[in-house]
C-alpha positions in Angstrom: 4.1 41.4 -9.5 6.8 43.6 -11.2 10.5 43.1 -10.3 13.4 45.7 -11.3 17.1 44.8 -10.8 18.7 47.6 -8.9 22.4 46.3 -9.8 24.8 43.9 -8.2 22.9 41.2 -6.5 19.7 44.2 -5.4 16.4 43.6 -6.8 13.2 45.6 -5.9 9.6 43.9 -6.6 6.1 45.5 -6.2 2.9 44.0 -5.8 -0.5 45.2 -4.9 1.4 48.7 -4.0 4.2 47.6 -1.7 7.7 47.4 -2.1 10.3 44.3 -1.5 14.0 44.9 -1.6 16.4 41.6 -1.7 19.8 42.1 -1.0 19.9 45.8 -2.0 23.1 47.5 -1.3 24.7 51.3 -2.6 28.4 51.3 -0.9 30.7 48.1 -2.2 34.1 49.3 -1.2 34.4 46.6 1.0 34.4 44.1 -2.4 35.3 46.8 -5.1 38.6 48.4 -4.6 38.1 51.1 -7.2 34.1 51.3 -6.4 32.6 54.5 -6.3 28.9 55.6 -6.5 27.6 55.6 -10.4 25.1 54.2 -12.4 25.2 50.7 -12.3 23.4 50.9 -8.9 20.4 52.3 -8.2 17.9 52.6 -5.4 14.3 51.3 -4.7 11.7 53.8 -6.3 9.9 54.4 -3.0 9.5 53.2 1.0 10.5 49.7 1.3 8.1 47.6 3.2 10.2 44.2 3.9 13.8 44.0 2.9 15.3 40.3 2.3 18.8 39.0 2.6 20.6 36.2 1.7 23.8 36.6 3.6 25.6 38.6 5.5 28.4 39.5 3.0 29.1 42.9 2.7 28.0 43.2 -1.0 24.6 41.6 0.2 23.8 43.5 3.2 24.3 46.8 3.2 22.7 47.9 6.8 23.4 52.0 6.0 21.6 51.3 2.8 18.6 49.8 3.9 17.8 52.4 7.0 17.5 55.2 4.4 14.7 53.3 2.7 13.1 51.0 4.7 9.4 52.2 6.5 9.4 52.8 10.2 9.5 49.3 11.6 9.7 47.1 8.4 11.2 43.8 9.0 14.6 42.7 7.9 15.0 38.6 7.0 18.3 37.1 7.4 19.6 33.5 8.3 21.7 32.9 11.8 25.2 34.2 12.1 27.4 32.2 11.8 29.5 29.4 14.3 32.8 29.7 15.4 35.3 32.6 15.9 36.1 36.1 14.0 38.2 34.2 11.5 35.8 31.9 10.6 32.9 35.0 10.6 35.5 37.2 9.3 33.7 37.9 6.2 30.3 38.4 7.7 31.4 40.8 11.0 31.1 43.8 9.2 27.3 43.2 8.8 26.7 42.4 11.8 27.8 45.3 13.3 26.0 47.7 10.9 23.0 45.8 11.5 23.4 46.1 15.2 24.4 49.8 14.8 21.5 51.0 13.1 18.6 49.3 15.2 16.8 47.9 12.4 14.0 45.2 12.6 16.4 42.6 11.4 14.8 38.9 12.0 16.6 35.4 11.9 14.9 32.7 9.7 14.9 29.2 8.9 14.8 27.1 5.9 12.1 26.0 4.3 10.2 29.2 6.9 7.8 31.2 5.1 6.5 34.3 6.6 3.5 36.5 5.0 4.2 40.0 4.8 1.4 42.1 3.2 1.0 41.4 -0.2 4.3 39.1 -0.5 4.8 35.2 0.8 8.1 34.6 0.8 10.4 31.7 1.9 13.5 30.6 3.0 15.1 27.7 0.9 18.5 26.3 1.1 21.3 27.8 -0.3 25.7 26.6 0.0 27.5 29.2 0.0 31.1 29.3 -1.5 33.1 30.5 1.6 31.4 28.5 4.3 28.9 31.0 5.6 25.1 30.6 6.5 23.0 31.9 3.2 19.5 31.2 2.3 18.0 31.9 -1.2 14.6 33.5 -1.6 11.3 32.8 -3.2 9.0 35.2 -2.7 5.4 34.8 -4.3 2.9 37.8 -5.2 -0.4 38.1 -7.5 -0.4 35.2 -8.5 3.3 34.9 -9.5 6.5 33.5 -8.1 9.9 34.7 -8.3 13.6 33.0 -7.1 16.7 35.1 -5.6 19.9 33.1 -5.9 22.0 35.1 -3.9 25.7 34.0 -4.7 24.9 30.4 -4.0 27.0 27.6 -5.5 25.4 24.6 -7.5 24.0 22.0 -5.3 21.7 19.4 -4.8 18.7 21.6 -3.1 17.4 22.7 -6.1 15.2 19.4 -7.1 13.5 20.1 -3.3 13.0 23.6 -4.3 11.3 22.8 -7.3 9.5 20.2 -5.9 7.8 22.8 -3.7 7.5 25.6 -5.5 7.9 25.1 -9.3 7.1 26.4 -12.4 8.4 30.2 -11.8 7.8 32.8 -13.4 11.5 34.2 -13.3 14.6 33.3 -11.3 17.4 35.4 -10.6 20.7 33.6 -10.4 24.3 34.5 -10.1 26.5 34.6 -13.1 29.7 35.5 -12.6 31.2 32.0 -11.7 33.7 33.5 -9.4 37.1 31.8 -8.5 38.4 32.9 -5.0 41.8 33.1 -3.4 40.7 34.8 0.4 43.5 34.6 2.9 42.1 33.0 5.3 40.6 29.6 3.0 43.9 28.2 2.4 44.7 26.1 0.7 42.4 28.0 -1.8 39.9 26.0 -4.3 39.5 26.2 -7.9 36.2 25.4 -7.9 33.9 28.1 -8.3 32.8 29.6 -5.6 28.8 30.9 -7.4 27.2 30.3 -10.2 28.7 30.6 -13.5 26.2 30.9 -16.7 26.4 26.9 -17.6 25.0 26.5 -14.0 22.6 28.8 -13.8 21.1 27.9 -17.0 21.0 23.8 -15.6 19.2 25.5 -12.2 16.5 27.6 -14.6 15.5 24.5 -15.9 15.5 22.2 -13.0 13.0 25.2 -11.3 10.9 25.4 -14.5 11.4 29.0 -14.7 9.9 31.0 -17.7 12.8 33.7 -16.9 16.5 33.2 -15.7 17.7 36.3 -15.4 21.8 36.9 -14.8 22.6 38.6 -11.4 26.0 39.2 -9.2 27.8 40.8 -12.4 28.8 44.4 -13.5 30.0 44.6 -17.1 31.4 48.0 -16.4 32.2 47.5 -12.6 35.7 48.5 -11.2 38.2 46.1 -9.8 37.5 43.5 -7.5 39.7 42.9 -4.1 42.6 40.6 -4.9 42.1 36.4 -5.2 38.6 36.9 -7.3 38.1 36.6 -10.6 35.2 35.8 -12.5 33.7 34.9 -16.2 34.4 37.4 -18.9 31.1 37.6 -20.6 28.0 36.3 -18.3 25.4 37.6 -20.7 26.5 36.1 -23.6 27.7 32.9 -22.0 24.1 33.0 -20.4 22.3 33.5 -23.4 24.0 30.6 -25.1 23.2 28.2 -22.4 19.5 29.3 -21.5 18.6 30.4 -24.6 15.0 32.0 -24.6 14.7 31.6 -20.9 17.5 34.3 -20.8 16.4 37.8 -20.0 19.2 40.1 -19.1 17.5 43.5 -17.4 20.2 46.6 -17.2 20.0 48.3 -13.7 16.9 50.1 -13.2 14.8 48.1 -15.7 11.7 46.6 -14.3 10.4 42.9 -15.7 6.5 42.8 -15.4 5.1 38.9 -14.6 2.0 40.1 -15.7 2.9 40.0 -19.5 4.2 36.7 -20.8 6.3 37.9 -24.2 5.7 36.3 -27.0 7.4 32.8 -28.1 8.3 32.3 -24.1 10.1 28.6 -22.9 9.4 26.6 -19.6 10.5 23.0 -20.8 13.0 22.2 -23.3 
């Protein structure tokens, strides 16, 4: 299995000559108040056989997006909407409703549900996410390898069960951006972080054994975020420091091959 990170939270993996898509998305206006299409997104090289997402944020799921590439019929994973009224799903409507709009295949899962989808297994596994709303992480397994999709979870305790289950991987991508968010309609607001910042994600790499942790959820060049968010300064480095060699950081459109271990590569320490 190959992956490739198509930029924001997206990620596209191959195996056995199908294609996987987790959380790809090409519009963010709803996030990025200056956003406009360029470089540091990127689409799927080809037809997309099973698209994955982890929520139902608008810069996670990105219904538009996935009708242009997905093969007639291809199945869409998400977890359950959410309880409550619009305010409390006021983050997650928008989704919804492009989901609903454009008829895809989308499917509800569980945790800890695995489904087999041509060459890829993948499973749901727990994830908290840091407005309230349902999310699920992914780990999807392929040849003979296994990857993790963090989604924009927060830290939590889930991850010993996860590893339990499924460790060593071979790479895990994990938000990095350690956000801080002021929304109107979580007051009072928190000043705990509302995903994983690069200290986190670096603890979470090793509790999951991974050979890889690779830094998702960031933009170094992106344009400016809605008001009441603010995030780290420098994920990369920050990342690097804490993960040391487990740290791979993949510009948008660069693939990571599982196939290959590189030389001098970590899964303890």
């Amino acid at each position: 299995m190959r992956v490739r990170r198509l930029g924001w939270a997206g990620l596209e993996a191959e195996a056995g000559g199908k294609r996987l898509v987790i959380d790809y998305v090409r519009d963010l206006s709803p996030l990025f108040t200056g956003w406009k299409p360029g470089e540091w997104l990127t689409g799927p090289t080809g037809k997309v056989d099973v698209a994955l997402v982890t929520h139902l944020h608008r810069d996670h799921t990105d219904a538009t997006a996935l009708a242009e590439v997905l093969a007639p019929g291809a199945p869409v994973l998400r977890p359950a909407p959410g309880p409550g009224d619009e305010v409390d799903n006021m983050t997650t409507l928008l989704a919804e409703s492009e989901l609903t709009r454009h008829r895809l295949a989308a499917a509800v899962v569980d945790t800890w549900s695995t489904r087999e989808i041509g060459p890829f297994r993948v499973t749901a596994v727990p994830a908290v996410d840091g407005l309230g709303d349902p999310q699920v992480n992914w780990v999807v397994e392929a040849d003979g390898q296994r990857i993790f999709h963090g989604g924009d979870t927060m830290f939590h305790g889930y991850w010993w069960l996860i590893a339990r289950r499924f460790s060593p991987f071979d790479a895990v991508f994990l938000p990095a951006n350690g956000p801080v968010v002021d929304a109107p309609h979580l007051q009072p607001p928190s000043p705990v972080l509302a995903a994983l910042d690069p200290e986190q994600a670096a603890v979470a790499a090793r509790i999951l054994d991974a050979r890889y942790v690779v830094p998702i959820h960031y933009e170094p060049g992106q344009p400016d975020k809605i008001a009441g968010y603010v995030e780290v300064a420098e994920p990369e480095k920050d990342l690097r420091e804490h993960a040391g060699e487990r740290a791979r950081v993949l510009a948008v459109g660069d693939w990571l091959d599982l196939t290959t271990p590189e030389p001098g590569d970590q899964r303890s320490g």
